[in-house]
C-alpha positions, 0 to 999 in steps of 0.5 A, a space after each residue: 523687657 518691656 519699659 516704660 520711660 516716664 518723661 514729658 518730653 520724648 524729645 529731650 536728650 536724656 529721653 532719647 538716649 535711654 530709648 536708644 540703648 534700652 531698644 538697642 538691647 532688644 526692650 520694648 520702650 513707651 514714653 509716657 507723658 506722666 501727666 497724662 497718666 491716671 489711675 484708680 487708686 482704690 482698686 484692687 487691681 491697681 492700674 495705670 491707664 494712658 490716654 484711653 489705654 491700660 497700661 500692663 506688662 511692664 517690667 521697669 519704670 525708669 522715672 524722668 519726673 521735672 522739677 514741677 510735677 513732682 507730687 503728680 509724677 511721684 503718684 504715677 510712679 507709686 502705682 506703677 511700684 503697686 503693680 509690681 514694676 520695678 522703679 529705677 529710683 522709687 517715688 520715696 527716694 524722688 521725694 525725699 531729694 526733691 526736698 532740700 531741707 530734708 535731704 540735707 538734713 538726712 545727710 547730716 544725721 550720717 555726718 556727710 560733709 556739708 557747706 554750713 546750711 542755715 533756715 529760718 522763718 522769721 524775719 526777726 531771726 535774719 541776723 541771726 541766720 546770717 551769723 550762723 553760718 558765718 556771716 556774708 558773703 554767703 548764698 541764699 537758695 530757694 528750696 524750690 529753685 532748680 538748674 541754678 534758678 533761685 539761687 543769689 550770690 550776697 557779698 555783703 551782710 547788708 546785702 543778705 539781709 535785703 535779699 532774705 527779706 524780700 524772699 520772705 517777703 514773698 513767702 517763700 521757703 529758702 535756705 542760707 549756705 556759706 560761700 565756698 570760696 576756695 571753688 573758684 565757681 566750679 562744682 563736680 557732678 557725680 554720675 552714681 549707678 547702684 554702688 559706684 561713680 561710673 563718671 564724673 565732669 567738672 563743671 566750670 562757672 562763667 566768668 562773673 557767675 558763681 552758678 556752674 550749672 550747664 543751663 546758665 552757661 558752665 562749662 563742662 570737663 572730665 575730672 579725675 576723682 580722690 577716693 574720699 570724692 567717690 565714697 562722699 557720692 555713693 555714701 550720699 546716693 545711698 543714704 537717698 535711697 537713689 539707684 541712678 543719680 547725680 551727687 553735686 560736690 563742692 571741693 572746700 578747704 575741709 574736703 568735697 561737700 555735697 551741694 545737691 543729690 538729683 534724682 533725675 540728672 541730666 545725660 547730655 553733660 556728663 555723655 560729653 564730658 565724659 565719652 562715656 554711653 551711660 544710657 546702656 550702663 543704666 539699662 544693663 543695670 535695670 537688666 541685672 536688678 530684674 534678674 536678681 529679683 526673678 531668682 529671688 521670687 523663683 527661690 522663695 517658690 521653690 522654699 515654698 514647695 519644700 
């Protein structure tokens, strides 16, 4: 198979490795740098050129779009879907998680479990936000905010109240969760591969922090998951429309709530945590949803001929 990896980074860990396993299996591997992708939409034969060259013949687009350049990185991802490649997470299921509000609010609609979730526009609506989802301490979350950056602890109902108008004082766009505290600052990362959990890790919070993510410092270990843990990850993953993806759980005193469903989830964790090659087992999936694809179009021909 010929593949292309769009990351902005070849250097990065989880670019590396997929490189490494792909090539391992005998695939052809290009990193693009999806901002130096550009197309012409309008074309009949849509293309995607890179750096002066039309990019043909590939087989899979396996999508590591940043935070950031999310609107770009999913338009590139679109065309490349145009021409008939096949997305390892398509453009609609990388907008829909990259929207928090959205994602929870789909997640809700299926009745998966979630912290209570507040949103408000206005700051005359503070108060009533805040009791809403049972007053402090609670935690307040930029939408836009990523790897924990964002995200504000308030003890208090004073101190929420501050924190959320100053948020709005800027503009901008957050939601307001309650605390679980029952956590102990930890939170379980899901690693979900078509219809299974093919690893887990606990991550750990520093002490003083109650942000677990390995970027501010949490420590990672391997966890062992309840079947409930495991149906809430696959059912959230699916409900995105995510074929890879990584499920956040919160372990609460009502059972596992979903945190977050992140579409292009970091390697370098749950590799450790786990000791498992899950670069190969994302691959080896890609490699059997092609298959399956290419014996859908060969039986759809043979129909035709009949």
């Amino acid at each position: 198979m010929k593949i292309a990896i769009l990351s902005r980074n070849p250097k990065l860990y989880s670019t590396k490795r997929l490189v490494e396993a792909a090539t391992e299996r005998g695939h052809e591997v290009k990193v693009l740098d999806v901002l130096r992708c550009y197309m012409n939409i309008t074309s009949h034969h849509p293309k995607v050129h890179y750096r002066g060259e039309i990019l043909e013949g590939f087989d899979a687009v396996i999508p590591r779009i940043g935070a950031s350049v999310t609107f770009y990185g999913t338009a590139v991802l679109r065309q490349f879907e145009m021409m008939d490649v096949f997305p390892l997470n398509e453009s609609v299921a990388v907008t829909r998680s990259r929207d928090k509000l959205r994602s929870l609010q789909l997640l809700a609609r299926k009745g998966v479990g979630l912290p209570v979730t507040g949103f408000a526009h206005n700051p005359d609506d503070i108060q009533g936000l805040i009791s809403e989802v049972g007053g402090a301490p609670l935690v307040i979350k930029l939408l836009e905010g990523t790897q924990g950056i964002g995200v504000v602890l308030a003890e208090t109902h004073k101190a929420a109240e501050s924190v959320i108008q100053a948020f709005m004082g800027l503009n901008a766009n957050i939601m307001v969760q309650e605390f679980i505290k029952e956590a102990g600052g930890s939170d379980i990362r899901c690693f979900v591969i078509g219809d299974k959990v093919v690893a887990s890790m606990k991550r750990q919070a520093p002490e003083g922090e109650f942000r677990s993510n390995l970027h501010r410092g949490g420590q990672a270990s391997l966890v062992r998951l309840t079947p409930e843990e495991r149906s809430t990850a696959v059912r959230a993953a699916k409900i995105m429309g995510l074929n890879v993806c990584g499920v956040d759980l919160l372990r609460s005193n009502h059972g596992p709530v979903v945190m977050e469903v992140n579409s292009s989830p970091g390697l370098q964790g749950i590799e450790t945590a786990s000791n498992k090659n899950i670069a190969a087992l994302i691959i080896q999936f890609i490699e059997k949803r092609i298959i399956s694809l290419e014996h859908a179009v060969d039986k759809s021909r043979t129909r035709g001929k009949g």
